[in-house]
N, CA, C and O atoms as a GROMACS GRO file, in nm:
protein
  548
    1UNK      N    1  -5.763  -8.234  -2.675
    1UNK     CA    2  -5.881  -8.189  -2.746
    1UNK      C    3  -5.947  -8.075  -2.670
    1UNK      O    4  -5.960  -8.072  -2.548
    2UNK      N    5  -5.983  -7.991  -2.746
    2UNK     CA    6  -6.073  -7.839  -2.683
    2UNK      C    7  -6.221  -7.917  -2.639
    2UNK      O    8  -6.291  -8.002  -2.694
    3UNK      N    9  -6.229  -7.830  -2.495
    3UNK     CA   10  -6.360  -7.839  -2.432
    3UNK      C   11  -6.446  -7.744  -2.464
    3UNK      O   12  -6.430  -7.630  -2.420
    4UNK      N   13  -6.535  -7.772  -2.536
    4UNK     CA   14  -6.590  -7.608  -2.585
    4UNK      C   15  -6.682  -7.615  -2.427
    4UNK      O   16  -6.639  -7.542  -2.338
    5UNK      N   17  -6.762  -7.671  -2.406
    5UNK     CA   18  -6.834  -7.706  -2.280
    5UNK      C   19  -6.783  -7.674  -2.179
    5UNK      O   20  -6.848  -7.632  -2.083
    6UNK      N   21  -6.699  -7.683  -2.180
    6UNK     CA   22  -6.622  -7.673  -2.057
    6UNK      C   23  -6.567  -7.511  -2.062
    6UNK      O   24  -6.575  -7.441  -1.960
    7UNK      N   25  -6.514  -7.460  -2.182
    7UNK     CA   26  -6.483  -7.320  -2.215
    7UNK      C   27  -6.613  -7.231  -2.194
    7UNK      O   28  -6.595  -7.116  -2.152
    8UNK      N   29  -6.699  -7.260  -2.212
    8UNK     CA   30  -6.838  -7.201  -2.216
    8UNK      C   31  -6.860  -7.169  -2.107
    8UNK      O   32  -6.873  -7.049  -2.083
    9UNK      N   33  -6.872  -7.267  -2.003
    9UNK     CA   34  -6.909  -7.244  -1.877
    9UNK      C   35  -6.798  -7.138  -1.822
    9UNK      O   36  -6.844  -7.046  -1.752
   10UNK      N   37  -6.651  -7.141  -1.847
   10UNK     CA   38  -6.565  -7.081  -1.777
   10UNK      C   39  -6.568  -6.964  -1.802
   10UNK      O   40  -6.564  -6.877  -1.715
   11UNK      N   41  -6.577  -6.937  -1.951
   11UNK     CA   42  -6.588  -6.789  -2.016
   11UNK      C   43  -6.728  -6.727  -1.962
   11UNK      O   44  -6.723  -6.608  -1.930
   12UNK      N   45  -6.837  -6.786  -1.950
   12UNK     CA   46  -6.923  -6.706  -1.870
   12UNK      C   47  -6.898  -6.662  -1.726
   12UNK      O   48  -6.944  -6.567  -1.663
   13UNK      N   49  -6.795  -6.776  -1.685
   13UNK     CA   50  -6.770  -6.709  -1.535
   13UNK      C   51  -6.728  -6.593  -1.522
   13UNK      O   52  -6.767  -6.504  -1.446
   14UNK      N   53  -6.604  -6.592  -1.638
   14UNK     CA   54  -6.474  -6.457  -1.702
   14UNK      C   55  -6.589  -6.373  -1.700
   14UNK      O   56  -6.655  -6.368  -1.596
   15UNK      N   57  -6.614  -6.324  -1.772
   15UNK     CA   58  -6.711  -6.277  -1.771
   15UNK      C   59  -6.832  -6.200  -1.719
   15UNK      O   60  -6.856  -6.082  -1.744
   16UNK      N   61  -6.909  -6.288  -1.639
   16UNK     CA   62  -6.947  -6.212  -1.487
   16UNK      C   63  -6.837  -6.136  -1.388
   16UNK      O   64  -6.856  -6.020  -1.352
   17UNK      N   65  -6.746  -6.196  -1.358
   17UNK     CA   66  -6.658  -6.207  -1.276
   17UNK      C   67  -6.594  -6.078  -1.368
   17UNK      O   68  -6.585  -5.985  -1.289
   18UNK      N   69  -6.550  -6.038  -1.489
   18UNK     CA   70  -6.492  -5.925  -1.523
   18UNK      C   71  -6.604  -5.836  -1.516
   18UNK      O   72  -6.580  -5.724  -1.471
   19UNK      N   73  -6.758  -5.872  -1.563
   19UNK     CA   74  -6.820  -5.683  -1.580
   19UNK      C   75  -6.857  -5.652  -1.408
   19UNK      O   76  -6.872  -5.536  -1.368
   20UNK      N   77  -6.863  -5.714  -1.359
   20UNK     CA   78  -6.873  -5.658  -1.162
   20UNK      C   79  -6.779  -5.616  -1.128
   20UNK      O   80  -6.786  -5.510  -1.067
   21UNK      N   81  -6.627  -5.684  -1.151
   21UNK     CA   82  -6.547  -5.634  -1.111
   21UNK      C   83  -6.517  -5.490  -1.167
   21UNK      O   84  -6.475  -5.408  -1.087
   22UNK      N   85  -6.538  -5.445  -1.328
   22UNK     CA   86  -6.548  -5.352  -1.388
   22UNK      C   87  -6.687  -5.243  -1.312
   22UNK      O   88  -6.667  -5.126  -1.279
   23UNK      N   89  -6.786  -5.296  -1.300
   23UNK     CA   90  -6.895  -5.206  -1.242
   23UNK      C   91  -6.812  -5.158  -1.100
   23UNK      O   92  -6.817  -5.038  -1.072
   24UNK      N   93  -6.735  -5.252  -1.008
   24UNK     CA   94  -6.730  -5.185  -0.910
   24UNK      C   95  -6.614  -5.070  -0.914
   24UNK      O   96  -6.615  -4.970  -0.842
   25UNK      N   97  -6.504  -5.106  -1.021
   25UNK     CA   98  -6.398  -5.000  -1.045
   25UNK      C   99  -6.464  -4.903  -1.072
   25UNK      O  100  -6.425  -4.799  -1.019
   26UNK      N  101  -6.587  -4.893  -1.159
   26UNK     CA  102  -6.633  -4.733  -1.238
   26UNK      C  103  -6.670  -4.693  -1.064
   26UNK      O  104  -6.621  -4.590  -1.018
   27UNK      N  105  -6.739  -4.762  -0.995
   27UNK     CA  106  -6.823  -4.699  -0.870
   27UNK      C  107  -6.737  -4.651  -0.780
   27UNK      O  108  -6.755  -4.541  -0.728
   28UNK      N  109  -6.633  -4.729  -0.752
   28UNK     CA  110  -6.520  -4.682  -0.684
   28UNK      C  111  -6.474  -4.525  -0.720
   28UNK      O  112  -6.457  -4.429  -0.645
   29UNK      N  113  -6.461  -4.539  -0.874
   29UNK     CA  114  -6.389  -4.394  -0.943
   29UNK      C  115  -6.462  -4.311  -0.891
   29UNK      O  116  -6.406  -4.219  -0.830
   30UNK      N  117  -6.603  -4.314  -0.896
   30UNK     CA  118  -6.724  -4.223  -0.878
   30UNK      C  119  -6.720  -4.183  -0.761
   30UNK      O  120  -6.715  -4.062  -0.738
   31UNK      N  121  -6.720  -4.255  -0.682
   31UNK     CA  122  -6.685  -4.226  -0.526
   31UNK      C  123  -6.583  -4.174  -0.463
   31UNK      O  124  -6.598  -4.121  -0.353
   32UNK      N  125  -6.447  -4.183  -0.536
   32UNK     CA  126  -6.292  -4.181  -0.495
   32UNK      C  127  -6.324  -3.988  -0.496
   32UNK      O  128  -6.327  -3.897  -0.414
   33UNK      N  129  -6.344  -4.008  -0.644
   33UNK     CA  130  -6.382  -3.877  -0.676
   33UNK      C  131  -6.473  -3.806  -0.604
   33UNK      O  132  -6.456  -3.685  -0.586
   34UNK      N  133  -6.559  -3.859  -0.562
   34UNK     CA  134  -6.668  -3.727  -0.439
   34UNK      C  135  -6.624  -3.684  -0.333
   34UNK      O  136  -6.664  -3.588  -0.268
   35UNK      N  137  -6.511  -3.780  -0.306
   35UNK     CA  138  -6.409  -3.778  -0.203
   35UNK      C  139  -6.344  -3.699  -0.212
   35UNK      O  140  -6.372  -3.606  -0.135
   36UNK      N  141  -6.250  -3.681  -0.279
   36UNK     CA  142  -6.170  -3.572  -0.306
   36UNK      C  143  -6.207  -3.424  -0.306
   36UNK      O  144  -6.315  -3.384  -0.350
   37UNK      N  145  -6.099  -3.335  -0.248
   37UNK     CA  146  -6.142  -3.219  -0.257
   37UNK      C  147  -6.130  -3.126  -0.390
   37UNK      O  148  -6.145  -3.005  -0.401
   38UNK      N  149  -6.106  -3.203  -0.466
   38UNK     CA  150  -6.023  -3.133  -0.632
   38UNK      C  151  -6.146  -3.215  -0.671
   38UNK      O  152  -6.206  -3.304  -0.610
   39UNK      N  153  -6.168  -3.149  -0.813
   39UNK     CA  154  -6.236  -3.196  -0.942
   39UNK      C  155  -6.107  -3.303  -1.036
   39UNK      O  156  -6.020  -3.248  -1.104
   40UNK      N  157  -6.114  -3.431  -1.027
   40UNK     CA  158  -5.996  -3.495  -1.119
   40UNK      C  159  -6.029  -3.439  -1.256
   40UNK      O  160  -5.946  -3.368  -1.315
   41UNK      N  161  -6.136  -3.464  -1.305
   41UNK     CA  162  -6.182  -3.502  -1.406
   41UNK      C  163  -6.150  -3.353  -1.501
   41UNK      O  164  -6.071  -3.360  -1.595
   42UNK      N  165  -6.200  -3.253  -1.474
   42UNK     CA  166  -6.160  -3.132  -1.486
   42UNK      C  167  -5.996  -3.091  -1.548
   42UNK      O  168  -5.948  -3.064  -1.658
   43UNK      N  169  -5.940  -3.104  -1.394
   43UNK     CA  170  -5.785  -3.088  -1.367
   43UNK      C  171  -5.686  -3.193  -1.481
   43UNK      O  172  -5.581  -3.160  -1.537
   44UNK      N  173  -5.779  -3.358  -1.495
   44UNK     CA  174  -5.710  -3.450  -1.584
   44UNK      C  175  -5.712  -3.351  -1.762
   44UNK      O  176  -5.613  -3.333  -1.834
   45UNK      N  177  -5.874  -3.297  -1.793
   45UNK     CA  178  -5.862  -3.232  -1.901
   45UNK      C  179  -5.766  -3.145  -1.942
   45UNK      O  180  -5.722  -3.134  -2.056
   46UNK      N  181  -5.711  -3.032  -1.769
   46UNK     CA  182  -5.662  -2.921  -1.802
   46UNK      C  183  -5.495  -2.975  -1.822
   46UNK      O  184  -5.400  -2.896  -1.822
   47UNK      N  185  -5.483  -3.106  -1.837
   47UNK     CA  186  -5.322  -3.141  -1.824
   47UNK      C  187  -5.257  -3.142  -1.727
   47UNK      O  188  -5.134  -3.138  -1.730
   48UNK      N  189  -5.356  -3.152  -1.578
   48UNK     CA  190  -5.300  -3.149  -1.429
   48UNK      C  191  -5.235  -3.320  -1.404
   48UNK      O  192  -5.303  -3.423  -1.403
   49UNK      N  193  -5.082  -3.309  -1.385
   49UNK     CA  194  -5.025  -3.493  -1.409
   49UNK      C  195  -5.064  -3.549  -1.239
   49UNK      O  196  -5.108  -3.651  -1.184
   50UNK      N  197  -5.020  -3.422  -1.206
   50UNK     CA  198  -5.064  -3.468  -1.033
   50UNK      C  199  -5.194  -3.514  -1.020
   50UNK      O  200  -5.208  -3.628  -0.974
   51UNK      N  201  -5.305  -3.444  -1.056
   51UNK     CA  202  -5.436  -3.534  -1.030
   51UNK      C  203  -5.450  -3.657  -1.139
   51UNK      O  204  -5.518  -3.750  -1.095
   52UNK      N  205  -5.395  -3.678  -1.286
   52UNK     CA  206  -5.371  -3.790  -1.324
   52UNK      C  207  -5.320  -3.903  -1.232
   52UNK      O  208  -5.381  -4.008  -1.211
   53UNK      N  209  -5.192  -3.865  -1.176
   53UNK     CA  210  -5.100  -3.987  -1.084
   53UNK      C  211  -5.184  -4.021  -0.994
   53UNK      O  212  -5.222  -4.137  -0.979
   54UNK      N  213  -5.230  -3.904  -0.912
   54UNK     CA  214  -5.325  -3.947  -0.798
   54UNK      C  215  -5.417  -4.022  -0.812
   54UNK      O  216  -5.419  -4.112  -0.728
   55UNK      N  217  -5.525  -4.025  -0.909
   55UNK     CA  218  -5.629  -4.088  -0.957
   55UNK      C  219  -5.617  -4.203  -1.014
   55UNK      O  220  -5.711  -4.279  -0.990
   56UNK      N  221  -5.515  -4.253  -1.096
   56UNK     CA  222  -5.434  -4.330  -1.097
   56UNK      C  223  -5.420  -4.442  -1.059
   56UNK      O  224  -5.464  -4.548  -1.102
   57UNK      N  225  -5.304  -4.396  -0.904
   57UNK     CA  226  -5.291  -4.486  -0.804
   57UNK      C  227  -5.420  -4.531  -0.746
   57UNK      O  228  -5.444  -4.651  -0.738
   58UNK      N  229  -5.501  -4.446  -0.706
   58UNK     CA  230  -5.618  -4.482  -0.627
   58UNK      C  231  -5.741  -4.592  -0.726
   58UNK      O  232  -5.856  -4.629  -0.702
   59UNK      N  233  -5.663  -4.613  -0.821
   59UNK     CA  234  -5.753  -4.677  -0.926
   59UNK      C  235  -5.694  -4.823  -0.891
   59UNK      O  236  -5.761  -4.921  -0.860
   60UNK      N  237  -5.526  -4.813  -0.905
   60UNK     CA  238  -5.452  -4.928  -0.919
   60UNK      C  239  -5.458  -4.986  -0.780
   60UNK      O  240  -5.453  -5.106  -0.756
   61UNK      N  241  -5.470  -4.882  -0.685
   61UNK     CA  242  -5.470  -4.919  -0.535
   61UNK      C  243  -5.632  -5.012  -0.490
   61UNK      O  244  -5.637  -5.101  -0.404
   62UNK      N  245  -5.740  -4.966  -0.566
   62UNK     CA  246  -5.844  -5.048  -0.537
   62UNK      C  247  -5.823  -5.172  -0.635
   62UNK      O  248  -5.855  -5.279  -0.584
   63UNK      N  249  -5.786  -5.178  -0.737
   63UNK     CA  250  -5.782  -5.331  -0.835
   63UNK      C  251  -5.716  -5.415  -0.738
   63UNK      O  252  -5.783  -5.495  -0.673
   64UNK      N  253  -5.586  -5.404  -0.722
   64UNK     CA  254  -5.521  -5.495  -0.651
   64UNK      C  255  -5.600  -5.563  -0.510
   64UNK      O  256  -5.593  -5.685  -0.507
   65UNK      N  257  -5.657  -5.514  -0.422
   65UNK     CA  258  -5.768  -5.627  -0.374
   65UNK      C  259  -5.842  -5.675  -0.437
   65UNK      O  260  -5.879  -5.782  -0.391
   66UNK      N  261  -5.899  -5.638  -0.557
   66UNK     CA  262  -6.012  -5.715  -0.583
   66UNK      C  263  -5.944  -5.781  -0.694
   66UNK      O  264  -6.025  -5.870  -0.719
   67UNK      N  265  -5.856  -5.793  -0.769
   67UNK     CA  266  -5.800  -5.924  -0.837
   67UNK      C  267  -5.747  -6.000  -0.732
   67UNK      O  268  -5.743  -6.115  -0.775
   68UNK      N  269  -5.706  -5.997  -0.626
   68UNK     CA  270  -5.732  -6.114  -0.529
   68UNK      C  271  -5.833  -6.178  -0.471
   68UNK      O  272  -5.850  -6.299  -0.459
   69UNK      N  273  -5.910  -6.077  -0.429
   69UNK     CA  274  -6.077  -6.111  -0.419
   69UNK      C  275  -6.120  -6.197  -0.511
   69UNK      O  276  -6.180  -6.296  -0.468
   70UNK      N  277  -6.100  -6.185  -0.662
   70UNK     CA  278  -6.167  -6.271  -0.764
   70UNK      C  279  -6.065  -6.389  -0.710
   70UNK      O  280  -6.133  -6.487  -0.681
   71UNK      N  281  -5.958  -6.408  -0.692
   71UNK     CA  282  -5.879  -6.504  -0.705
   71UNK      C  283  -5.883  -6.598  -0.569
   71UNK      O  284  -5.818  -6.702  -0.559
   72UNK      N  285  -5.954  -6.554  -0.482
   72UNK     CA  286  -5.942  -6.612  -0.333
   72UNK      C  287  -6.105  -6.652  -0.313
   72UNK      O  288  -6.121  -6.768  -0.274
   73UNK      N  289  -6.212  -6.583  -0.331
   73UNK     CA  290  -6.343  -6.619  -0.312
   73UNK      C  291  -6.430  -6.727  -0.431
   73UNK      O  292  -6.387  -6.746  -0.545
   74UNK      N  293  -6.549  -6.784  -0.379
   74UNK     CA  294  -6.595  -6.852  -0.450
   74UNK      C  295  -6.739  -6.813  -0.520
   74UNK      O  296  -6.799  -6.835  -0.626
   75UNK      N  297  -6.756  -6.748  -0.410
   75UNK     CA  298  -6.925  -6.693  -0.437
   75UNK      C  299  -6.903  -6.547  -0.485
   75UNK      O  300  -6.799  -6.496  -0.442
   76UNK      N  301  -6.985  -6.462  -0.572
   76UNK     CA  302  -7.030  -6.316  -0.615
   76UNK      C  303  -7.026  -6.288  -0.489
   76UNK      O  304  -6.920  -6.237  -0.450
   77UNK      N  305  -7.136  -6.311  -0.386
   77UNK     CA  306  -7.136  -6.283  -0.271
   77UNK      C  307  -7.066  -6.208  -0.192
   77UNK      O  308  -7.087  -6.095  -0.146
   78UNK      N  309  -6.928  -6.330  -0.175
   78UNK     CA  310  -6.761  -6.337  -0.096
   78UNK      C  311  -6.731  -6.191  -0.190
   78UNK      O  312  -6.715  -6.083  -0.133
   79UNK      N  313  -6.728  -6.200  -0.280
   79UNK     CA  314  -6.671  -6.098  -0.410
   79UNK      C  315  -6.681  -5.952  -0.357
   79UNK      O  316  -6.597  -5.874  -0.313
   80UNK      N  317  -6.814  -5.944  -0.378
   80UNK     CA  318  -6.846  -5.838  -0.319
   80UNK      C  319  -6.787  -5.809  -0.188
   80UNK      O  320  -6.692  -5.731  -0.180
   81UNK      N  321  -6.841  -5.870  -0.078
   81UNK     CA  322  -6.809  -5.806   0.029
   81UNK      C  323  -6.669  -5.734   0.016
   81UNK      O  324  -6.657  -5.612   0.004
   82UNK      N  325  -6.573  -5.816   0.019
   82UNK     CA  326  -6.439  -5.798  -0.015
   82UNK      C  327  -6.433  -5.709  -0.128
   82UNK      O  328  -6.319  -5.664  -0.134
   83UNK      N  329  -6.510  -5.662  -0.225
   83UNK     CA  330  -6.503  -5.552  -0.311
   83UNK      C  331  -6.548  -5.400  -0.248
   83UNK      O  332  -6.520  -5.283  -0.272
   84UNK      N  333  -6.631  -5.469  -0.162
   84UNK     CA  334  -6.669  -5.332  -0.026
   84UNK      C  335  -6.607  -5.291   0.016
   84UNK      O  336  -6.589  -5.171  -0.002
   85UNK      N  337  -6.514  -5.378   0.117
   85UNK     CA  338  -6.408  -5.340   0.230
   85UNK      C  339  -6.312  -5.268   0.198
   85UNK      O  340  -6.265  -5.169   0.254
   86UNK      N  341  -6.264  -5.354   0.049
   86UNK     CA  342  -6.141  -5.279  -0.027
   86UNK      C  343  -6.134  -5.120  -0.043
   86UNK      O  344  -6.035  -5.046  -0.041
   87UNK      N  345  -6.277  -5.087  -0.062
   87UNK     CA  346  -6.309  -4.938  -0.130
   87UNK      C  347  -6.337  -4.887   0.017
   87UNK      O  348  -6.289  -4.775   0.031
   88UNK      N  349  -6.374  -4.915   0.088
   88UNK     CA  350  -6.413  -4.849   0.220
   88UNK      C  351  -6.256  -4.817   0.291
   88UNK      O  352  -6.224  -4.709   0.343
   89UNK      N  353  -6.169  -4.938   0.280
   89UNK     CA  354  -6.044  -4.917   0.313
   89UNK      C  355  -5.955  -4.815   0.263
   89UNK      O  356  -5.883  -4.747   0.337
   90UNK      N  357  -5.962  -4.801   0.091
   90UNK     CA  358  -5.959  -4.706   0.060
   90UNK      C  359  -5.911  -4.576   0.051
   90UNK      O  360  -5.815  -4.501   0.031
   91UNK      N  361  -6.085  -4.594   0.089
   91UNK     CA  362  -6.144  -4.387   0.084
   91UNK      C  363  -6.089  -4.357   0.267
   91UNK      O  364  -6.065  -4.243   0.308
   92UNK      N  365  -6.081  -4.457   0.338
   92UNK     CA  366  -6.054  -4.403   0.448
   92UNK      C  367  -5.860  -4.391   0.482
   92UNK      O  368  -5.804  -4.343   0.581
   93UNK      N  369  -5.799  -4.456   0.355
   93UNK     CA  370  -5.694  -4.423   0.347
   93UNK      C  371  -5.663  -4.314   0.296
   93UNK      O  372  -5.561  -4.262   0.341
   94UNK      N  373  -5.732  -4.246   0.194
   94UNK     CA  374  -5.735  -4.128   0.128
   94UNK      C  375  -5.741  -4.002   0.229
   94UNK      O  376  -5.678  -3.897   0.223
   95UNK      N  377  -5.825  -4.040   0.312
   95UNK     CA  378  -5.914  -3.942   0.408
   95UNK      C  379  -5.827  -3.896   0.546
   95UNK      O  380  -5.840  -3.791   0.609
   96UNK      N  381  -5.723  -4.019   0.577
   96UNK     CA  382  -5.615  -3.983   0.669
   96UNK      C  383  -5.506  -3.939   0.641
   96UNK      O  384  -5.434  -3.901   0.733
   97UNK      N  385  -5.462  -3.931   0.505
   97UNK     CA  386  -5.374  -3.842   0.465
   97UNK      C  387  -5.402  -3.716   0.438
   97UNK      O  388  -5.327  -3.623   0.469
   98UNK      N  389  -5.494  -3.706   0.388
   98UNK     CA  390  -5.599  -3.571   0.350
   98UNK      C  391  -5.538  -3.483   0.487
   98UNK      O  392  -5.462  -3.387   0.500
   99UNK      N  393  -5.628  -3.588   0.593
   99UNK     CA  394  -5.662  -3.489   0.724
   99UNK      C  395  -5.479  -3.446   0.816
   99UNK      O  396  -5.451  -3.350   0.887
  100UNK      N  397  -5.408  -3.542   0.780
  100UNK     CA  398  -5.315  -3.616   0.857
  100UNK      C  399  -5.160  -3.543   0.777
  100UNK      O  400  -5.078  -3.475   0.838
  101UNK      N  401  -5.155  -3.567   0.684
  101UNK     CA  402  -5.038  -3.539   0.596
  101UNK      C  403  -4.998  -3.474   0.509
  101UNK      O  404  -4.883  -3.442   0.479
  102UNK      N  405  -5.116  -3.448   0.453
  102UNK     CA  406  -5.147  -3.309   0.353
  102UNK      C  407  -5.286  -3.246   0.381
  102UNK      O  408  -5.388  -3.282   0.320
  103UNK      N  409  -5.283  -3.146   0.480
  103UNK     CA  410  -5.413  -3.060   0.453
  103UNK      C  411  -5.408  -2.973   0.370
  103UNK      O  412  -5.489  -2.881   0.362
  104UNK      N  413  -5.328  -2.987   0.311
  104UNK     CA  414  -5.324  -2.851   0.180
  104UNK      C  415  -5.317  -2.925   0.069
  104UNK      O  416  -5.264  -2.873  -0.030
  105UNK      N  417  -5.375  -3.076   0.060
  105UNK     CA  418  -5.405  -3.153  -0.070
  105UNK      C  419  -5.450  -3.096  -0.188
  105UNK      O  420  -5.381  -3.100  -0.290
  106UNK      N  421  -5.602  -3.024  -0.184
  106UNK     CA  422  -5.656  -2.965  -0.251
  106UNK      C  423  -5.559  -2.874  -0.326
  106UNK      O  424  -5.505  -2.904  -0.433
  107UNK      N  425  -5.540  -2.748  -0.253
  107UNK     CA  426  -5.440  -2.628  -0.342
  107UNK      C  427  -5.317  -2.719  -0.420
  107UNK      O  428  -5.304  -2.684  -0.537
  108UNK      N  429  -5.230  -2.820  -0.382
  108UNK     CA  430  -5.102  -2.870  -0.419
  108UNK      C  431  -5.143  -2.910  -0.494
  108UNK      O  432  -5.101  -2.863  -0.600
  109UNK      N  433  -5.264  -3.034  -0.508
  109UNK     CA  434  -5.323  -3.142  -0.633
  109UNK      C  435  -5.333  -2.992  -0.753
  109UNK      O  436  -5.270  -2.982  -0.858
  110UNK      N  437  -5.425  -2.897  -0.699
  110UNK     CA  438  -5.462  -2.811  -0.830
  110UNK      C  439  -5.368  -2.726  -0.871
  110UNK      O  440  -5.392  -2.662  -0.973
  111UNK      N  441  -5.256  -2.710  -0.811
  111UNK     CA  442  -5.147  -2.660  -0.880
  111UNK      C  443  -5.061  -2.715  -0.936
  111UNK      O  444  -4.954  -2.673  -0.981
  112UNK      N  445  -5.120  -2.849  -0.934
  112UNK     CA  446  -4.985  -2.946  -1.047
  112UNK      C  447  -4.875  -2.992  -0.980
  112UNK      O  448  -4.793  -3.058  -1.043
  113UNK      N  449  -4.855  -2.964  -0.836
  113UNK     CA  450  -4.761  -3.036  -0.791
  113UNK      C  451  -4.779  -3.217  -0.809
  113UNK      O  452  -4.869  -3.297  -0.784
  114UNK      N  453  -4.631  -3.228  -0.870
  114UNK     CA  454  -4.620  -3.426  -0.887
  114UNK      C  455  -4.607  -3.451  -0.801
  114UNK      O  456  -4.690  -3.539  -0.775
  115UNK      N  457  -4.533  -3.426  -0.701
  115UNK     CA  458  -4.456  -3.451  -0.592
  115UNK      C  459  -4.591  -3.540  -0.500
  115UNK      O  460  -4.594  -3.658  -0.466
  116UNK      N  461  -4.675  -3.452  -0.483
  116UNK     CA  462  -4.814  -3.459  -0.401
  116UNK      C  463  -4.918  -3.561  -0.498
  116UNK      O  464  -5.011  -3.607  -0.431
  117UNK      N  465  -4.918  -3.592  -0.599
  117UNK     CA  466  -4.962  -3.655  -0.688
  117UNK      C  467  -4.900  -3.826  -0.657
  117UNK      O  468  -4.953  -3.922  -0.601
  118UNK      N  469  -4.769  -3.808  -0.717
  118UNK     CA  470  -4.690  -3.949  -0.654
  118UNK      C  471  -4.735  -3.962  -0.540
  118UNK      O  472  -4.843  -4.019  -0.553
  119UNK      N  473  -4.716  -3.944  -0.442
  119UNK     CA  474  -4.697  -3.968  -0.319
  119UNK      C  475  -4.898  -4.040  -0.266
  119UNK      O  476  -4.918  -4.141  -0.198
  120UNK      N  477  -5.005  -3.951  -0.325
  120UNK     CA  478  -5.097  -4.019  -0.299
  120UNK      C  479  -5.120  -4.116  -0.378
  120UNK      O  480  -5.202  -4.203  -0.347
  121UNK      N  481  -5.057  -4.118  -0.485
  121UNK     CA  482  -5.117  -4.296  -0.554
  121UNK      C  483  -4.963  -4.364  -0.482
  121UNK      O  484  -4.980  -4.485  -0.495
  122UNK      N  485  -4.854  -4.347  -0.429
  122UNK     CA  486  -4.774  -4.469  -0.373
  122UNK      C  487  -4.834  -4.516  -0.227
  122UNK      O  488  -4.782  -4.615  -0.173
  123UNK      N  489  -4.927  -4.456  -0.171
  123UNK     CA  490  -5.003  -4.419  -0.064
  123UNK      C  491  -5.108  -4.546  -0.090
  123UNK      O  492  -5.110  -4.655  -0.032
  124UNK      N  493  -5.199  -4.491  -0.204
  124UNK     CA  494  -5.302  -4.596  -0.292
  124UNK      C  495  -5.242  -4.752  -0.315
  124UNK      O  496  -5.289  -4.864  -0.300
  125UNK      N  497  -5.149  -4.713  -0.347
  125UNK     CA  498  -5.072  -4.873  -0.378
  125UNK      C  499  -5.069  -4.918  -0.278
  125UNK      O  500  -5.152  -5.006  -0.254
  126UNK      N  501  -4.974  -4.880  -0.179
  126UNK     CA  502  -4.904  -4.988  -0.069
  126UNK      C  503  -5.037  -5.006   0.007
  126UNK      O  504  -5.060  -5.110   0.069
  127UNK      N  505  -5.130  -4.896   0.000
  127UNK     CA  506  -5.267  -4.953   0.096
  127UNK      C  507  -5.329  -5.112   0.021
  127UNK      O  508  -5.358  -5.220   0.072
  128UNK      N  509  -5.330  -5.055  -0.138
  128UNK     CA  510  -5.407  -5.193  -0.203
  128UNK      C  511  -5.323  -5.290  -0.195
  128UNK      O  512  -5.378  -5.400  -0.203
  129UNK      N  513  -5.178  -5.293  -0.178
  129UNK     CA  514  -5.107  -5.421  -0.180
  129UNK      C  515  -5.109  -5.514  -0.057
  129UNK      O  516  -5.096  -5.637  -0.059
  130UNK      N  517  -5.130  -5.431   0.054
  130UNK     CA  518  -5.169  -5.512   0.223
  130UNK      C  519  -5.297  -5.531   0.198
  130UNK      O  520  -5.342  -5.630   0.257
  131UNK      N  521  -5.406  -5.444   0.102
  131UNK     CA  522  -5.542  -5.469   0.125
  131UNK      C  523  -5.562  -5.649   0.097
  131UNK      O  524  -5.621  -5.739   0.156
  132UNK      N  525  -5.485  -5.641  -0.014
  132UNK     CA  526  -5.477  -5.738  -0.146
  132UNK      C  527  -5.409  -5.870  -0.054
  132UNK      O  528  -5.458  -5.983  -0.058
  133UNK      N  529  -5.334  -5.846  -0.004
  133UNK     CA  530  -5.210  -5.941   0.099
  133UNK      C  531  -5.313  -6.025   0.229
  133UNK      O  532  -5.309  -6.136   0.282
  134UNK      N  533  -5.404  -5.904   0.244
  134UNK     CA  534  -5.478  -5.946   0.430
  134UNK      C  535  -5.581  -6.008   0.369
  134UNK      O  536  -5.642  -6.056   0.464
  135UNK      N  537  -5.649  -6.043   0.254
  135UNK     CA  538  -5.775  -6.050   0.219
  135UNK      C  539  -5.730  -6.246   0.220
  135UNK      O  540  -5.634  -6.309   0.176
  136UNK      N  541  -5.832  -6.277   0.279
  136UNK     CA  542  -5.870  -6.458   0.273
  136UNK      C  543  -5.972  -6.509   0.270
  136UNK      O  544  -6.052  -6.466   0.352
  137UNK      N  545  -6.022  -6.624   0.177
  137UNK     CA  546  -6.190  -6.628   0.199
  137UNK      C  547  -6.225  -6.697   0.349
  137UNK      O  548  -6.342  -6.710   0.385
   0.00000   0.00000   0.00000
């Protein structure tokens, strides 16, 4: 037999637990993006795939901690923090390749190179998949 009571309570959890996690992806984007030395948003209009991929990954690279985060913590609280770290981890993964591996990010991203595109969202990934891996409440 269906628990509506019991669904009620859970679906409000869904719920909370999806629009924060959603608030913190938009904030993340917002941020990923101030980060960057390219305009995505721009470059995504002008049909640039490289700043698509890039932006992308760095999207898919922050979810993946924090659908573990939802899945490992108990409190909003726990949530958060661990929705912090993830994005702080990040932008400072972004920021050592930047400085480290591609200083010519900017010009490559805005000339449409994929090559440079892939490579920072497989960058984004494997960071969010250890982010996602190390995270415990």
């Amino acid at each position: 037999m269906f628990d509506l009571s019991g669904f009620q309570t859970g679906a409000l959890a869904f719920l909370l637990a999806f629009v924060v996690a959603g608030l913190f992806t938009l904030a993340f984007k917002v941020i990923y993006q101030a980060v960057t030395p390219y305009r995505e948003r721009d470059l995504i209009r002008q049909g640039n795939t490289a700043a698509a991929i890039a932006l992308v990954g760095a999207l898919i690279g922050y979810v993946l901690p924090l659908a573990s985060a939802l899945s490992h913590t108990v409190t909003l609280a726990e949530f958060v923090a661990w929705a912090l770290l993830a994005g702080v981890i990040q932008i400072i993964a972004f920021t050592l390749v930047r400085v480290i591996a591609l200083p010519d990010v900017k010009a490559r991203i805005e000339n449409g190179e994929v090559a440079v595109g892939v490579y920072l969202a497989g960058v984004s990934v494997a960071v969010g998949v250890l982010n996602a891996a190390c995270m415990t409440p």
